[in-house]
C-alpha positions in Angstrom: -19.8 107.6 175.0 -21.0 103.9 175.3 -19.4 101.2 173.1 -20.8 100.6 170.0 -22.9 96.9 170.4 -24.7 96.8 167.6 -22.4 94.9 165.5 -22.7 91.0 165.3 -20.2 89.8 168.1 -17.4 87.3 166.8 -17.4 84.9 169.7 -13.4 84.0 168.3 -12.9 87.9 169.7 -13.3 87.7 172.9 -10.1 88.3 174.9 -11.1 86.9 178.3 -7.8 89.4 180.0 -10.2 92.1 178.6 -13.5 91.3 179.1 -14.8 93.2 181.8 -16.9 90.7 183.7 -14.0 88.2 184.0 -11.5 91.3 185.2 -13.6 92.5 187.6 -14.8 88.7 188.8 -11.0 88.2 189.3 -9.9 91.4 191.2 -12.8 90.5 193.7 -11.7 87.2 194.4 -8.4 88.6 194.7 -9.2 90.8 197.6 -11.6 88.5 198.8 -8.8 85.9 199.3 -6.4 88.6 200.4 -9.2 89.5 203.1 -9.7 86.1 203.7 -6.1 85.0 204.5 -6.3 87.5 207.7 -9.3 85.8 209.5 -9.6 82.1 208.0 -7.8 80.4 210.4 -8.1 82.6 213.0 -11.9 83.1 213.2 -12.8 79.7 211.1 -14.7 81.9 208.5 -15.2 81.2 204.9 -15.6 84.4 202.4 -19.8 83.8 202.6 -20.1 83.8 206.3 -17.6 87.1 206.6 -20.0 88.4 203.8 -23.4 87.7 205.9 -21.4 88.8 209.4 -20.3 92.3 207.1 -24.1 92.6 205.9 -25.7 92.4 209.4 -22.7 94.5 210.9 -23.8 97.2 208.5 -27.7 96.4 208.8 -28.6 94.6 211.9 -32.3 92.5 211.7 -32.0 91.5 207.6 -33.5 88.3 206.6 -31.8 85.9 204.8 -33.2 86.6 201.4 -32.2 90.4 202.0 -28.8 89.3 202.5 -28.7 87.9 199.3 -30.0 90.5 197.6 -27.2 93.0 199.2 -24.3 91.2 199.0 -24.9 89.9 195.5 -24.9 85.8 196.9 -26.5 83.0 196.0 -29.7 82.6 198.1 -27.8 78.9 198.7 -24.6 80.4 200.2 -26.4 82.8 202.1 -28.5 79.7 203.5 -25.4 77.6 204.5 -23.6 80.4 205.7 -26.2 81.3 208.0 -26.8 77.8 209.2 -23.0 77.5 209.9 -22.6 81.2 211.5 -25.8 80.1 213.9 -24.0 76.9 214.6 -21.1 79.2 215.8 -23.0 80.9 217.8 -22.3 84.2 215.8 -25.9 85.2 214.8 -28.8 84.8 216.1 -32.2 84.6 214.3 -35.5 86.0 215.4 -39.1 86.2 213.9 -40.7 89.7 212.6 -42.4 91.2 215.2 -44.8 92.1 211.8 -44.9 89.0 209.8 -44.3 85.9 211.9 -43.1 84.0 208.2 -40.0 86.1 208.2 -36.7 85.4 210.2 -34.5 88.5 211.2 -30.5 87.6 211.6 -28.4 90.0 213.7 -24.9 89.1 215.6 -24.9 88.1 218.3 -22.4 89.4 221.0 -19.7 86.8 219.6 -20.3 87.9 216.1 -19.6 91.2 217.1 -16.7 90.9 218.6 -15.3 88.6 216.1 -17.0 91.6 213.4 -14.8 94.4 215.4 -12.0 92.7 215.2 -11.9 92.0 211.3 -13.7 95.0 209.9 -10.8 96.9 210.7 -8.7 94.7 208.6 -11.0 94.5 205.7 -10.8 98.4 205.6 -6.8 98.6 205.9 -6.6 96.3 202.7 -9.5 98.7 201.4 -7.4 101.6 201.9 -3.8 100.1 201.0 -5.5 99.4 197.2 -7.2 102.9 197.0 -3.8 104.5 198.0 -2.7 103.3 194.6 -5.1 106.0 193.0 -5.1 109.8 193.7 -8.2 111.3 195.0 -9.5 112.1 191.8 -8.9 109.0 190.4 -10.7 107.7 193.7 -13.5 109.8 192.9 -13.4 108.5 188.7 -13.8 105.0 190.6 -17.0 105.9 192.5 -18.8 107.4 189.9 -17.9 104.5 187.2 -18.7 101.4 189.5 -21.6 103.5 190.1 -22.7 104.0 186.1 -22.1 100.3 185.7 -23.9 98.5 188.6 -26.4 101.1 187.5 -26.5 99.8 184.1 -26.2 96.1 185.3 -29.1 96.2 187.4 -31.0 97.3 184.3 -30.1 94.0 182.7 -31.7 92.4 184.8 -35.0 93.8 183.7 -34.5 93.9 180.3 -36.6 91.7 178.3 
């Protein structure tokens, strides 16, 4: 059963440790950095431009803006990210064969090799946190991040 919200919130109560936005902002950079540490140096990738090389691994021929919207970023990290990954010679960017305006990023054979090489990692860190739960916890997970991105997407079109 949701929380009750509609009493007046006493700003002196919130406990940041509890607060779900800050825990779950904080066990994402925590993995994130944890994911990080294995291709850094190696690769010369920043947590963005792994996100963006992740995004078109998954969905080849996204634009920019579509990136954003996937991976949560801000439309100015996905822009420098990009910029930097092209510079690399990682990903290359072509125009819509049906709308000339829009610019479709995929890897290129270098970002797909450097891609095969990390994803791998990113899912044995994946799988080393989720052996902490038993399957049905597993399965708890999945259905309660999906109720609350769910729910957080309708914030953003509430009035």
């Amino acid at each position: 059963m949701p929380a009750d919200t509609s009493a007046t919130c006493d700003s002196a109560s919130l406990e940041l440790e509890r607060f779900l936005p800050y825990r779950l902002s904080v066990l994402t950079n925590t993995i994130s950095t944890a994911i990080a540490r294995l291709y850094s140096r190696r690769f010369q990738l920043s947590i963005p431009e792994w996100r963006v090389m992740a995004a078109l691994g998954r969905y080849p021929g996204l634009s920019a803006n579509e990136i954003a919207e996937r991976t949560a970023m801000d439309k100015v990290q996905v822009s420098r990210a990009v910029s930097r990954l092209m510079s690399q010679g990682r990903i290359a960017r072509l125009r819509d064969g049906n709308d000339g305006r829009v610019r479709r990023l995929s890897l290129t054979a270098q970002g797909e090799s450097v891609y095969a090489e990390i994803a791998p990692l990113a899912l044995s860190i994946e799988a080393r946190l989720l052996r902490a739960l038993d399957p049905a916890m597993n399965r708890q997970l999945d259905a309660i991040i999906a109720i609350l991105q769910a729910e957080a997407e309708r914030l953003h079109v509430a009035p």
